[in-house]
C-alpha positions in Angstrom: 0.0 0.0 0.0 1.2 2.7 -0.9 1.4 6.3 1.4 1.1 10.0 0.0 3.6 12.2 1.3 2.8 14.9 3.2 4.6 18.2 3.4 4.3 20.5 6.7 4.4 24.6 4.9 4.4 27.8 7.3 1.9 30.0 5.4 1.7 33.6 6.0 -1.8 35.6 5.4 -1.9 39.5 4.9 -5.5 41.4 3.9 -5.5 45.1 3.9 -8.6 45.9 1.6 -12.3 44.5 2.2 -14.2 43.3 -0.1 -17.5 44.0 1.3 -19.1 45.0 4.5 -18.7 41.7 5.8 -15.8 40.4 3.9 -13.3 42.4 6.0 -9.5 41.9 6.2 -9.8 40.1 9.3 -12.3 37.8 7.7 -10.7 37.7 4.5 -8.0 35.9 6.0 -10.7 32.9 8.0 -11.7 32.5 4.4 -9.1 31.7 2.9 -8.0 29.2 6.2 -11.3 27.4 5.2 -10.2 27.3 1.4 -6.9 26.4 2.3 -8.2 23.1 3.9 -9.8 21.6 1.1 -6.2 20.5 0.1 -4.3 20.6 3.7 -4.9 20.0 7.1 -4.3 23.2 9.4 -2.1 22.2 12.7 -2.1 25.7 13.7 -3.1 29.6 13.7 -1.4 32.0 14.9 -3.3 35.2 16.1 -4.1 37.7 13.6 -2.2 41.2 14.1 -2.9 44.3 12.6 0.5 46.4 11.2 1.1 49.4 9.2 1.5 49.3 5.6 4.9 48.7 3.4 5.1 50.4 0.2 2.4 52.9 -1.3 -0.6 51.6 0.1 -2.1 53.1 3.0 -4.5 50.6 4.5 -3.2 49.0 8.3 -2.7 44.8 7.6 -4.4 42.2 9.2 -1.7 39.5 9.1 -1.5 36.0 10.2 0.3 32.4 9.9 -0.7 28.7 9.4 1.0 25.3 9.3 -0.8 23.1 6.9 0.0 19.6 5.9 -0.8 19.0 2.4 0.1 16.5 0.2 0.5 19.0 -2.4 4.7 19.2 -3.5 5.5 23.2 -3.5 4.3 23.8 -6.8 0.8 22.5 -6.7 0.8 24.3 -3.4 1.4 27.3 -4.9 -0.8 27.3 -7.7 -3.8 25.8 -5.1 -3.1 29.6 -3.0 -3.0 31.6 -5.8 -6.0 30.4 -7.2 -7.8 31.0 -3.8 -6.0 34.4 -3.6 -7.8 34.9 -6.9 -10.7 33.3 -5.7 -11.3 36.1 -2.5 -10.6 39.1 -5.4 -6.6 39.6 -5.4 -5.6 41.3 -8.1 -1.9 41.6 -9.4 -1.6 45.0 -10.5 0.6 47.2 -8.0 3.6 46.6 -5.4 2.9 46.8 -2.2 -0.7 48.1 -2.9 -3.7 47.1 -0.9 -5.0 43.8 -1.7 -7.6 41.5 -0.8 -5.4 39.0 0.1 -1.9 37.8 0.3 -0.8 34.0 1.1 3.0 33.0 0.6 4.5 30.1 1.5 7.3 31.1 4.0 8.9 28.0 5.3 8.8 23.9 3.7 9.4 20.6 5.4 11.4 20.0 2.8 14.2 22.4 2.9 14.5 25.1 0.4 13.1 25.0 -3.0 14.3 27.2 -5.8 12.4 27.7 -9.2 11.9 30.5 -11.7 8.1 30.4 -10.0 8.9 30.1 -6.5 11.7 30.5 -3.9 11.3 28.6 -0.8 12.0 29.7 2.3 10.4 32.8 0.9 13.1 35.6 0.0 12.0 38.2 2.5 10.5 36.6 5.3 13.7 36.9 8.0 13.2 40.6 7.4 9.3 41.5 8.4 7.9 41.4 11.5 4.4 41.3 10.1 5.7 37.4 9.1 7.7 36.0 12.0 5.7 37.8 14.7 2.5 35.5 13.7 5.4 32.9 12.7 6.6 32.7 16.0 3.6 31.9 17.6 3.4 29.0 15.9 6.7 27.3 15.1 9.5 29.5 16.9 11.5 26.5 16.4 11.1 25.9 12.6 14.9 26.8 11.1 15.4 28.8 7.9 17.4 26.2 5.9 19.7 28.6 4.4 20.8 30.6 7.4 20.2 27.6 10.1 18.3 29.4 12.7 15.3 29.5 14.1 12.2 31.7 14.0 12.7 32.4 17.2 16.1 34.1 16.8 15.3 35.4 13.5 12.8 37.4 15.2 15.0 38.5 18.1 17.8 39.6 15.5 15.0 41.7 13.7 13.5 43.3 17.0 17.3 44.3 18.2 18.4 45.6 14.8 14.5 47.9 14.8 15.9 48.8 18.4 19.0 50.1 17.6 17.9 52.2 14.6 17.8 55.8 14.8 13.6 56.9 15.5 12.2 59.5 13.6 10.8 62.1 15.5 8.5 64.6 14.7 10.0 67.9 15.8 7.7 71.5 15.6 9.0 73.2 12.7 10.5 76.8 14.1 9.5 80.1 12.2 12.3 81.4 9.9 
């Protein structure tokens, strides 16, 4: 008999623009959990935050993470979230703009995975707080295969270098 392999993926979920009264960002990102499922099994959520925006848009986030087990191999994965991005009205047009909804794959059981379509563990991830903050709730153990640490460090490396940046401070502007 013959077993299906499973994959474990660290997902991360980011909605800044509702799509209706009651399709909020917050819920947005439920719906596409309950999408997600029809090919995976969740094993955890992390708690949905709210951030500010990167880029042009102006909208606050609502971001969270999953682990899923699929049997899906990164590929099929990917096209399964796109098509439910697509699905809940995401629309690849702008940057950084405000969108329906966002799902990338951030971490794989399987190590890394590099393709022309998709780069796993996702390219950015070590540096945004708005992915390991969620992250860490659910897998602060889960190691980036290409730097060898763990989410948990990751996001303490990111916190102290935010720390010891320079904060910009709104000063009164003096008459001339």
């Amino acid at each position: 008999m013959a077993t299906a392999i499973l994959h474990l993926y660290a997902l991360a979920l980011g909605s800044n623009r509702a799509l209706s009264a009651r399709l909020t960002p917050r819920r947005l990102l439920v719906e596409a959990t309950a999408r997600i499922v029809q090919h995976g099994r969740v094993i955890a959520i992390s708690p949905t935050i709210e951030t500010p925006p990167i880029g042009p848009s102006r909208r606050r986030y609502a971001n969270a993470a999953l682990l899923v087990q699929s049997p899906l191999a990164p590929p099929a994965m990917l096209a399964w979230l796109q098509s439910i991005e697509q699905a809940l009205g995401r629309r690849r047009y702008r940057r950084w703009g405000a969108r329906s909804i966002d799902i990338d794959i951030i971490l794989w059981s399987g190590g890394a995975w590099d393709s022309p379509a998709l780069t796993i563990p996702h390219p950015a991830f070590a540096a945004r707080d708005f992915v390991l903050t969620p992250l860490y709730s659910i897998a602060p153990t889960w190691r980036d295969p290409r730097s060898g640490l763990n989410v948990r460090h990751l996001r303490a490396r990111l916190q102290k270098a935010s720390q010891s940046m320079p904060q910009e401070v709104d000063h009164p502007r003096r008459p001339l």
